[in-house]
N, C-alpha and C positions, 0 to 999 in steps of 0.2 A: 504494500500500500504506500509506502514511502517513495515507490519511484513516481508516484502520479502527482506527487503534489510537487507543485513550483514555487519559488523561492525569486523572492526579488533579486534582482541585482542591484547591487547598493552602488555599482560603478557608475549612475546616472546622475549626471550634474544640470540643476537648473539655471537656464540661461534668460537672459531677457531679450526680449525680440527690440530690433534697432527702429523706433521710430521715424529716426530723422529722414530717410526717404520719401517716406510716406509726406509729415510735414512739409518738404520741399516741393513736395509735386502739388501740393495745397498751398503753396507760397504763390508758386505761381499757375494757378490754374481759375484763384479767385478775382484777381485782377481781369484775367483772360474774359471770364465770362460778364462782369461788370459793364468793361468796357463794348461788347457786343453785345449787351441790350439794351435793347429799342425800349424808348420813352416816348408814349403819347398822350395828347389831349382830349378827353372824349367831350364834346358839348352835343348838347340837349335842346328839343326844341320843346318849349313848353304847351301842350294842348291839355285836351283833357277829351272826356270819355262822355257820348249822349246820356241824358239824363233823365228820364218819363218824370213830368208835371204834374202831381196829384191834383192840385187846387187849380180851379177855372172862377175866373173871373169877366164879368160883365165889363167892357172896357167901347167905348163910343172909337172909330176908328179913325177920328178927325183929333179926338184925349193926344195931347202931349206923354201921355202916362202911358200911351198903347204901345209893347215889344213884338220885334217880329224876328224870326232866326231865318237870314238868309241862306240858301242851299246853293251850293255850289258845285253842281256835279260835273268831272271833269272825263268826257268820254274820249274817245283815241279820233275821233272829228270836227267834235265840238264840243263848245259847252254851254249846258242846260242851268239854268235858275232858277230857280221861283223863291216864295216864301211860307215861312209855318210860324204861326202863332194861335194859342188858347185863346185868343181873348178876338178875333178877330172871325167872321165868316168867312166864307169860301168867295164870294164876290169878290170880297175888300182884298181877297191873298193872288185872285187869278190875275191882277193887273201886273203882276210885278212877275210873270211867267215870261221869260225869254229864252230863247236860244244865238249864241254866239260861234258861228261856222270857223274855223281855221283856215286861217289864210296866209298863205305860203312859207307852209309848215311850222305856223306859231299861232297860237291863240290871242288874240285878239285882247289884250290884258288891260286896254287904255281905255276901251269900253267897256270893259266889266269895273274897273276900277271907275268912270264915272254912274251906272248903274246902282255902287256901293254906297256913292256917295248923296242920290237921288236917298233912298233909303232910308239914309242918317238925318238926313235934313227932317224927312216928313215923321219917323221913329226915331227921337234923338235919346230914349233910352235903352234901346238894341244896343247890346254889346258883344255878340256871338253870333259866329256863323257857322255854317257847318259844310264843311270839304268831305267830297266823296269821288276822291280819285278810281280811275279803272286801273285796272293792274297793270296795264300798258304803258301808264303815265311815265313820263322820267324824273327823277327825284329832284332834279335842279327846277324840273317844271312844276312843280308841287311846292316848294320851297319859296318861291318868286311871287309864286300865286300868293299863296300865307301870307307874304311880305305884302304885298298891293291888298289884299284885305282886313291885315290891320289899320295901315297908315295912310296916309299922300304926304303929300310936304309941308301942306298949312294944319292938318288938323288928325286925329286920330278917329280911325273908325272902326273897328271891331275887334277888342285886342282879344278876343277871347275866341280861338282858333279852334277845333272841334274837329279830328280826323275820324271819317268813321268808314265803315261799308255800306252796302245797297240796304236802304231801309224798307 
């Protein structure tokens, strides 16, 4: 039974493993990677999400008090307008129903931006409108638009932007 059992060998010396390789390849490998990466700026464009109106209110369509949320849908030929409001019948909203055709390969932005501005004058408590790009749109064209439906140059007109889909 004696030949089966094993017996250390006490000739075994403990060594410590050499760091400093290691550290050095991490000297310079942290640098390395620092300098090759990319830093960017993410900006945001601020809109917000439609919102269903519980409360209906009687509102005279002539009331300085009457809101309307202009629609802005923008198809791959032209684009469609009209308006939605609670407080307003369907007469008082079909007038403000237009379509602006593309013309030579750009939408027509000087007319919708005087359009926007017809609107504010007669609804000067509207502050929202609502974009409904097609998928086909280009993002700079979508962008531009936003931009000429907030502002002009004398006055501000609908700072509260509203991206949505087909309602």
């Amino acid at each position: 039974m004696k030949r089966f059992v094993k017996y250390r060998n006490n000739n075994e010396v403990d060594t410590d493993i050499d760091m400093v390789p290691i550290m050095n390849m991490f000297l310079v490998l942290i640098p390395f990677l620092l300098s090759s990466a990319s830093f960017f700026d993410i900006n945001a464009i601020h809109t917000s999400v439609p919102v269903k109106q519980t409360t209906t209110q009687s509102v005279d369509p002539q009331n300085e008090f009457a809101t309307v949320i202009p629609v802005l849908e923008m198809l791959p030929h032209a684009i469609v307008m009209y308006a939605l409001s609670d407080q307003l019948d369907a007469r008082d909203l079909s007038k403000w129903d237009l379509s602006f055709k593309k013309k030579d390969d750009s939408y027509p932005l000087a007319d919708i931006q005087g359009y926007l501005e017809r609107i504010k004058e007669q609804y000067p408590k509207s502050d929202t409108i609502l974009v409904i790009p097609d998928e086909n749109i280009l993002y700079e064209t979508i962008i531009h638009t936003m931009d000429i439906a907030r502002n002009t140059t004398e006055k501000q007109l609908f700072p509260n932007v509203v991206l949505s889909d087909k309602i």
